[in-house]
N, CA, C and O of each residue as an XYZ file, in Angstrom:
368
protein
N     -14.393     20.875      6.005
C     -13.203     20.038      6.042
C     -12.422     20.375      7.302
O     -12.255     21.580      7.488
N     -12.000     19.688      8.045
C     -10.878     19.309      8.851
C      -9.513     19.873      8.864
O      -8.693     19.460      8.043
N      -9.158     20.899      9.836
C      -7.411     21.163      9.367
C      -7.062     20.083      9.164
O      -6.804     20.127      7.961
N      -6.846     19.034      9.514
C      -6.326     17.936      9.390
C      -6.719     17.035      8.566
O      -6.348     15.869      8.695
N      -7.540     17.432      7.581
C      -7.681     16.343      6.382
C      -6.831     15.731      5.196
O      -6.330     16.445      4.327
N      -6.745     14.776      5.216
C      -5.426     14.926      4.312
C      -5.858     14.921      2.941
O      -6.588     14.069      2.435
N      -5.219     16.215      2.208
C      -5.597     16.819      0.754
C      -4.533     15.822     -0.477
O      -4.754     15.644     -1.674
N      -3.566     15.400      0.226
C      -2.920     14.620     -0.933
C      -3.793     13.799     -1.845
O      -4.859     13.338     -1.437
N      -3.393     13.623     -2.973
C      -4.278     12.654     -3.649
C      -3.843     11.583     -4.341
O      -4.283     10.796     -5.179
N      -2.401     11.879     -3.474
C      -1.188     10.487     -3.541
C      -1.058      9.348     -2.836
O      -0.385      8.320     -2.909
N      -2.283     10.030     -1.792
C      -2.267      9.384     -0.107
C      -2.942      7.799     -0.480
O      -3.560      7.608     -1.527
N      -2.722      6.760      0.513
C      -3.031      5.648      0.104
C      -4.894      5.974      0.963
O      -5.992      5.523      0.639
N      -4.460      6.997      2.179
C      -6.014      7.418      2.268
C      -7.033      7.677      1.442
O      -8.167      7.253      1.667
N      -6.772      8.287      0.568
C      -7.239      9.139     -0.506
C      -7.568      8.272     -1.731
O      -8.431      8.423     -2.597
N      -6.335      7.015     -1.503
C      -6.574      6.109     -2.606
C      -7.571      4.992     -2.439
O      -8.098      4.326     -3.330
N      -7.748      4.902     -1.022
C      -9.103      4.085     -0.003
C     -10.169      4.621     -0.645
O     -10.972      3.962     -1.304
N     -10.208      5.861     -0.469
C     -11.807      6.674     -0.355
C     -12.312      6.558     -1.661
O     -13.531      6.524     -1.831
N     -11.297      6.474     -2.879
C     -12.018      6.741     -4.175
C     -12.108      4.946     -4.662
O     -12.349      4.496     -5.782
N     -11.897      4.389     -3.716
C     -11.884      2.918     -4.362
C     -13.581      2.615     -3.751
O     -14.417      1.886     -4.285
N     -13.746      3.485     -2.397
C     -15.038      2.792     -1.615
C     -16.373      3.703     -2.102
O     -17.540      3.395     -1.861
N     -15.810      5.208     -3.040
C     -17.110      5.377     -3.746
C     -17.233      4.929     -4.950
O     -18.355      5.019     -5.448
N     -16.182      4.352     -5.724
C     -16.016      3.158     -6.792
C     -17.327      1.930     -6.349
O     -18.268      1.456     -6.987
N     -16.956      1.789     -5.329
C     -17.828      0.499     -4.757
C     -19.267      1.040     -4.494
O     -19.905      0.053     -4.860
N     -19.889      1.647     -4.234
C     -21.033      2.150     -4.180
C     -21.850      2.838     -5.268
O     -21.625      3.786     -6.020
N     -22.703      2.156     -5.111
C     -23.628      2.616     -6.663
C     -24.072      4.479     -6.689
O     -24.060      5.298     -7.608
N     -24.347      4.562     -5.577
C     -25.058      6.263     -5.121
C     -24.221      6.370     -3.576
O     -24.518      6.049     -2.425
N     -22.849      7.093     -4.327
C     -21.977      7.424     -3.083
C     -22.187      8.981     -2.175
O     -22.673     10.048     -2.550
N     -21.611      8.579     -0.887
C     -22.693      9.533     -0.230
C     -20.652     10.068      0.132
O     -19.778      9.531      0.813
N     -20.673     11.491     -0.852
C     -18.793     11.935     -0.479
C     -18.564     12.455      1.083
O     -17.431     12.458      1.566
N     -19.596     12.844      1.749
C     -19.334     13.433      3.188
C     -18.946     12.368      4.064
O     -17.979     12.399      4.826
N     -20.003     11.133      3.865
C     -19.593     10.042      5.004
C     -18.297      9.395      4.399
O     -17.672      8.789      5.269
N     -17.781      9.353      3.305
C     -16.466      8.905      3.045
C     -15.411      9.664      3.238
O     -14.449      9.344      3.936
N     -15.571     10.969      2.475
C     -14.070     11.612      3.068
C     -13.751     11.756      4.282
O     -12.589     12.004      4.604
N     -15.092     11.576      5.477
C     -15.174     11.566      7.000
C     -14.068     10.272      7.542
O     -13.294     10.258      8.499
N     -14.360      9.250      6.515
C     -14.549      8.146      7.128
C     -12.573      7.857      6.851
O     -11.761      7.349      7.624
N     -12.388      8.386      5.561
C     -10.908      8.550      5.362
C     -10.311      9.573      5.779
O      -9.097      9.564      5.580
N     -10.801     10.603      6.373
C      -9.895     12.065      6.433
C      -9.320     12.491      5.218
O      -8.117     12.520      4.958
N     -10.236     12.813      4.511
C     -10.054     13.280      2.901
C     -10.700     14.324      2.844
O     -11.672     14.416      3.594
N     -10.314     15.647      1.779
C     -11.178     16.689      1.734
C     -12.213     15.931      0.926
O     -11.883     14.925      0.297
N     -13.711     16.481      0.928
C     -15.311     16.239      0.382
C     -14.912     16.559     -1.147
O     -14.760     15.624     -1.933
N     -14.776     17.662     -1.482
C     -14.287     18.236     -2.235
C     -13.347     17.834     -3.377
O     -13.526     17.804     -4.594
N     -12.424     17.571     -2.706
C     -11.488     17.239     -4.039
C     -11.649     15.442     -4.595
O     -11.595     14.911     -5.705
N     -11.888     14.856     -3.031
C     -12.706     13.336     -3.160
C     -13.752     13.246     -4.392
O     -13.790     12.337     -5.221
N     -14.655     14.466     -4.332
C     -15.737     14.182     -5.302
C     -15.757     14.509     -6.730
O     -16.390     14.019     -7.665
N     -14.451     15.962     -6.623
C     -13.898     16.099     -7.801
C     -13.429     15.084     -8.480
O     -13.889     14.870     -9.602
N     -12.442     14.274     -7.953
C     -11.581     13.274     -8.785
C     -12.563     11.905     -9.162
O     -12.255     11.125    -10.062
N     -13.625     11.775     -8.432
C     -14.424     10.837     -8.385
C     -15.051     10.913    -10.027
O     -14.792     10.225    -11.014
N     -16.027     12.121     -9.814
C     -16.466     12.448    -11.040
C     -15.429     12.709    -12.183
O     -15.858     12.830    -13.330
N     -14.085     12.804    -11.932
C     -13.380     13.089    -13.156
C     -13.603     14.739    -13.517
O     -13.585     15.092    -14.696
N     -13.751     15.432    -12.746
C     -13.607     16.592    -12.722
C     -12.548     17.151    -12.850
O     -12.470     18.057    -13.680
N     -11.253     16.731    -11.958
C      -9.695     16.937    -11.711
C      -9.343     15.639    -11.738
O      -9.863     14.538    -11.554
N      -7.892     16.286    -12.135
C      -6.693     14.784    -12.154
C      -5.789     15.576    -11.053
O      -6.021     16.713    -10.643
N      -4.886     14.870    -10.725
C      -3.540     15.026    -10.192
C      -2.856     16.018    -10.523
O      -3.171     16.780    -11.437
N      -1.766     16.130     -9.768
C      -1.009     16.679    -10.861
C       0.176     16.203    -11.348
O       0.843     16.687    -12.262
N       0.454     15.014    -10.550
C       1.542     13.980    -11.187
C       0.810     13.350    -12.746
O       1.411     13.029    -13.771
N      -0.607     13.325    -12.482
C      -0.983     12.851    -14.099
C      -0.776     13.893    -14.884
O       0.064     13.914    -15.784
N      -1.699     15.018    -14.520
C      -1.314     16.399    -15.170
C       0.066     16.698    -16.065
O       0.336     17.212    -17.150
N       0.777     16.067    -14.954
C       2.227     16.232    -15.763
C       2.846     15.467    -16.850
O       3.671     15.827    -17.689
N       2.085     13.960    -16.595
C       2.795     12.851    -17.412
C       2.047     13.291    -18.563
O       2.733     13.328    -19.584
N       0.082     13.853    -18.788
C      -0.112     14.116    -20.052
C       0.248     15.065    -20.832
O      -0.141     15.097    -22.000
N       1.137     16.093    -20.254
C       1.740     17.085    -21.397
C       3.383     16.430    -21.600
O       4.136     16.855    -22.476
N       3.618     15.754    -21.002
C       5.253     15.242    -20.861
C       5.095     14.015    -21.945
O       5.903     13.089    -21.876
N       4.066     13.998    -22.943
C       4.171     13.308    -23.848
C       4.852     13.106    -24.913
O       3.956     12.266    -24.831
N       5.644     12.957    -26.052
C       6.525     13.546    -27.062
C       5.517     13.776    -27.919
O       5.710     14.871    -28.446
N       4.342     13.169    -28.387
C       3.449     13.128    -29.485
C       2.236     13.263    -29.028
O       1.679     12.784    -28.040
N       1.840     14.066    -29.968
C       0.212     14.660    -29.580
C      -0.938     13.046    -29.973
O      -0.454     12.053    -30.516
N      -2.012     13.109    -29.675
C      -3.187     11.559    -30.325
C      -2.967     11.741    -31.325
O      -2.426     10.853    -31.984
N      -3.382     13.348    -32.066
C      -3.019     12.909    -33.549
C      -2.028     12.862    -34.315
O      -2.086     12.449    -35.473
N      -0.933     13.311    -33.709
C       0.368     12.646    -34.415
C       0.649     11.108    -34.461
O       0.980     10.438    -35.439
N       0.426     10.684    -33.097
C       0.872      8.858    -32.752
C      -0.351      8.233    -33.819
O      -0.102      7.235    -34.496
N      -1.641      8.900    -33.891
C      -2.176      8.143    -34.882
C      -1.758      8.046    -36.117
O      -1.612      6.942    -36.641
N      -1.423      9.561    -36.967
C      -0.801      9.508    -38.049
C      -0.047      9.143    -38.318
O       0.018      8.868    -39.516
N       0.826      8.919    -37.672
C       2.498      7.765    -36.807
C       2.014      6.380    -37.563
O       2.280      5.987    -38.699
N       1.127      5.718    -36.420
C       0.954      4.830    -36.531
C       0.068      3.996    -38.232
O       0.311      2.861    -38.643
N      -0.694      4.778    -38.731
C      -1.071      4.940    -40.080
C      -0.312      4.283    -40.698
O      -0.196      3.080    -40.931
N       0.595      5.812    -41.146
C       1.978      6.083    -41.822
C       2.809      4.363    -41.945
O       3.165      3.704    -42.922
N       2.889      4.036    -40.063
C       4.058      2.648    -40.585
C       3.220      1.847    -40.903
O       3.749      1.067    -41.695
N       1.825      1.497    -40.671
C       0.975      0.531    -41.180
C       0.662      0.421    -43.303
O       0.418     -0.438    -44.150
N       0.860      1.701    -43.229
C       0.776      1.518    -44.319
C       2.683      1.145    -45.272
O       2.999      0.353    -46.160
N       3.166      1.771    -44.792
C       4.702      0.739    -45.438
C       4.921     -0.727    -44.923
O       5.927     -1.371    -45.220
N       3.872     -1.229    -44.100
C       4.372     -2.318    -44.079
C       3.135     -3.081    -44.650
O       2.967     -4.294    -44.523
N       2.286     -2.222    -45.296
C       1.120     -3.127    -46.545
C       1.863     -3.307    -47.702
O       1.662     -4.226    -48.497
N       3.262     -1.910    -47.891
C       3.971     -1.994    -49.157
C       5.208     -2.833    -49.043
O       6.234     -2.697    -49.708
N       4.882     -4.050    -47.759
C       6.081     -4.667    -47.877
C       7.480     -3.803    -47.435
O       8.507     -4.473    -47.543
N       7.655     -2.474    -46.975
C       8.523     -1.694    -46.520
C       8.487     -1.625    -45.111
O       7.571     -1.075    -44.500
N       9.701     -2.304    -44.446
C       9.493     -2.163    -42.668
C       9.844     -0.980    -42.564
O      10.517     -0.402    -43.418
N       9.350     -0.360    -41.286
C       9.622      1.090    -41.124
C      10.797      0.569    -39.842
O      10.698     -0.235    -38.915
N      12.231      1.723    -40.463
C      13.412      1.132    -39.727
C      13.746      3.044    -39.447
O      13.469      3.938    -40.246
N      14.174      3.147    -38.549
C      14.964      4.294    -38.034
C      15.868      4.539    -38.957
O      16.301      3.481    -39.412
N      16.432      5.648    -39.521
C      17.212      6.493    -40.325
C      18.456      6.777    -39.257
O      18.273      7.197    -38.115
N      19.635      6.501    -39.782
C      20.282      7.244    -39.129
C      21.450      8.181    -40.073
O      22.128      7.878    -41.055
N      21.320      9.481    -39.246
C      22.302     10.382    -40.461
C      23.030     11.033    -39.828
O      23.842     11.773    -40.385
């Protein structure tokens, strides 16, 4: 890699490179991150879904409810409103 590669993965560079091995059936990561000035590396990481961000990183723990709570959540009001009971906010 390049001192000068740019490692962001915020970069609209960065957002080029993973759109053009999107586009390629058998992507070749050296001639692309070349071709964007992207590290090889983290290009091929995020490609494969190896790494996220860390702005995503952040939004998935900055969740209020875990999957299986929002599912049991969601259950829960499905089923008061089979009993004809809308599910309304409490306030106390």
């Amino acid at each position: 890699m390049s001192s000068n590669a740019n490692n962001s993965t915020d970069s609209e560079a960065f957002r080029s490179a993973i759109a053009a091995a999107d586009a390629q059936r058998c992507c070749n990561y050296s001639k692309i991150a070349k071709e964007f000035n992207v590290c090889r590396t983290t290009l091929s990481r995020h490609h494969r879904g190896i790494t996220q961000s860390i702005l995503m990183a952040h939004r998935t723990k900055e969740t209020a409810l875990s999957l299986h709570q929002k599912n049991k959540l969601v259950k829960y009001i499905n089923t008061l409103s089979d009993r004809g009971i809308p599910p309304t906010l409490r306030l106390t």
